[in-house]
N, C-alpha and C positions, 0 to 999 in steps of 0.2 A: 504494500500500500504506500505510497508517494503522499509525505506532505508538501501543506500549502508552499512549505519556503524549497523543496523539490522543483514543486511545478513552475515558481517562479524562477528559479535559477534554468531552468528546463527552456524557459522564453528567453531570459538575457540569454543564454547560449546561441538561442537561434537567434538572434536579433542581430549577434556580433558575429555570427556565420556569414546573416545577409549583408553585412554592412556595416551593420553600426557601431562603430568602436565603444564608443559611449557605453555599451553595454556592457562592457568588461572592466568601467572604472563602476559601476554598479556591482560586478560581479566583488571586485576587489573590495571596495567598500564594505562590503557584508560580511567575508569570510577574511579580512586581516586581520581582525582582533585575536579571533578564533586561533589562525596560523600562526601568530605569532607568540601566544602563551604556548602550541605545544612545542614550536620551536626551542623559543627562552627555555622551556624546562627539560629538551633532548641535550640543550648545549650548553644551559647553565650561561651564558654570555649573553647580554643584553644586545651589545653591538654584534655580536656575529648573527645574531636572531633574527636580529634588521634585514642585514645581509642576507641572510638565506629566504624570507620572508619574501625580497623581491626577485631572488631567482627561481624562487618556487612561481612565481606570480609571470616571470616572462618563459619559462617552460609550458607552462599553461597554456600560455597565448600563441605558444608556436604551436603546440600536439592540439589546441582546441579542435580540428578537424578532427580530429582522430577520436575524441570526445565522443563513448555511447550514451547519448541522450537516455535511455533505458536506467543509468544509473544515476546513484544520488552525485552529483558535481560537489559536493563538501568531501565526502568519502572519497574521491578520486584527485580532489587537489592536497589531500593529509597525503595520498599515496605516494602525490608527486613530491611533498616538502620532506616525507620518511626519505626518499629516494636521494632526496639534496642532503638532508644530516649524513647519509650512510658517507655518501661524496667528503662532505666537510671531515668526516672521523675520519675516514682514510687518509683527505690532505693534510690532516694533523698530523697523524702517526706519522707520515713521511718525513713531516719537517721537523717532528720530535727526533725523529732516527739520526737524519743528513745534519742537525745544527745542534742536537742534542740540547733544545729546549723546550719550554713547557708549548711556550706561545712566541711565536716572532710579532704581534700586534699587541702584547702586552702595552695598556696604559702605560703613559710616563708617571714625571713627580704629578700628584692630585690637590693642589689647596684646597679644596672643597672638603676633602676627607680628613685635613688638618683641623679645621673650623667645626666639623662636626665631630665628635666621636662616636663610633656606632655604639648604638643600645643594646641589650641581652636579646631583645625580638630579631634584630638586624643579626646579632652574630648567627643564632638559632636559624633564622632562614636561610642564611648565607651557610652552613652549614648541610643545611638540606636539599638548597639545589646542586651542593658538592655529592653529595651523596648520590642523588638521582642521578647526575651526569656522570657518573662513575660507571650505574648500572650501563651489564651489557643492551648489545639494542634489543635482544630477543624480550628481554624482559622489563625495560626504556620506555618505546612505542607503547603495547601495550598498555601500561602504568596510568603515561601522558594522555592517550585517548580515552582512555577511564576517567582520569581525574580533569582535564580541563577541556573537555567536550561532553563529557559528560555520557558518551556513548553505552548501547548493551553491549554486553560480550559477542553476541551474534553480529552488531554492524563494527564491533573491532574486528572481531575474526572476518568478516568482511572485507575487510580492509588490507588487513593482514594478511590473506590469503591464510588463514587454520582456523581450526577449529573452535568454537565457542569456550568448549570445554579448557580449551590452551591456549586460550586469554585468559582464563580464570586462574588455573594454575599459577600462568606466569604471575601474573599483577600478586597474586598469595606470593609468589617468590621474589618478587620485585619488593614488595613489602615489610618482608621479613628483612632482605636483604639491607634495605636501606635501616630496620630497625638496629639490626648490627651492627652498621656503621657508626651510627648517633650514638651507640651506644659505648665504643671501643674508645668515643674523642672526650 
């Protein structure tokens, strides 16, 4: 069964098939808040979130052809920005290998972080999306499309390509996982 914001995304599609660009700063509109909280929490980096956010968003615009109207267009642009994280983890690894650092875009000096000092809430959260972005992606993804899409296991594993049952699983071991972590610091 196809909801209302389905069918609507269902018309912007064809709108911007026929012509109309305009229909895919609608489409964007709608679904960047969404893209970019699961972004921010596959990669824990604000600014890289951004980043991938709009390359998820011009991947889009090129495969839109290829787009099966049949399906939900939120579930299929998560599959594209899952597709961009997987991209981004690997161009990490490489340049953690070849320069043996964490991050070659590490911020510089920050005065703003001088002026303030973070709170027990700040450390705590800063903490937590250490944790999450740590998780591997098998059990990452899942998690993210749980917790800030708020998705069933049926349209993660959708998503996902597996099983309902192993979305469920993972997010239990994603869970547990991160409860470790919090717990070890």
């Amino acid at each position: 069964m196809t909801t209302p914001d389905e069918r609507d995304d269902a018309a912007l599609v064809a709108a911007v098939l026929a012509g109309d660009e305009r229909a895919f700063g609608q489409l964007m509109r709608k679904h960047k808040d969404s893209l970019y909280r699961f972004i921010r929490g596959y990669t824990g980096d604000a600014g890289e979130a951004y980043d991938l956010v709009q390359e998820a968003f011009v991947a889009a615009w090129h495969a839109l052809s290829r787009f099966d109207q049949r399906r939900s267009f939120g579930v299929w642009l998560k599959r594209i920005a899952i597709n961009k994280c997987r991209d981004w983890r690997r161009r990490r690894a490489v340049r953690q290998f070849f320069y043996s650092a964490e991050d070659i875009h590490q911020p510089g000096f920050d005065v703003a972080a001088i002026e303030q000092a973070p709170t027990d809430q700040d450390e705590d959260l800063a903490r937590l999306d250490t944790a999450i972005a740590a998780l591997p992606p098998n059990l990452k993804e899942p998690l993210l499309l749980s917790l800030t899409e708020n998705l069933s296991h049926r349209a993660i594993g959708e998503t996902l390509g597996i099983t309902a049952k192993a979305v469920e699983v993972r997010i239990y071991r994603a869970k547990l996982a991160i409860s470790q972590a919090l717990e070890s610091k």
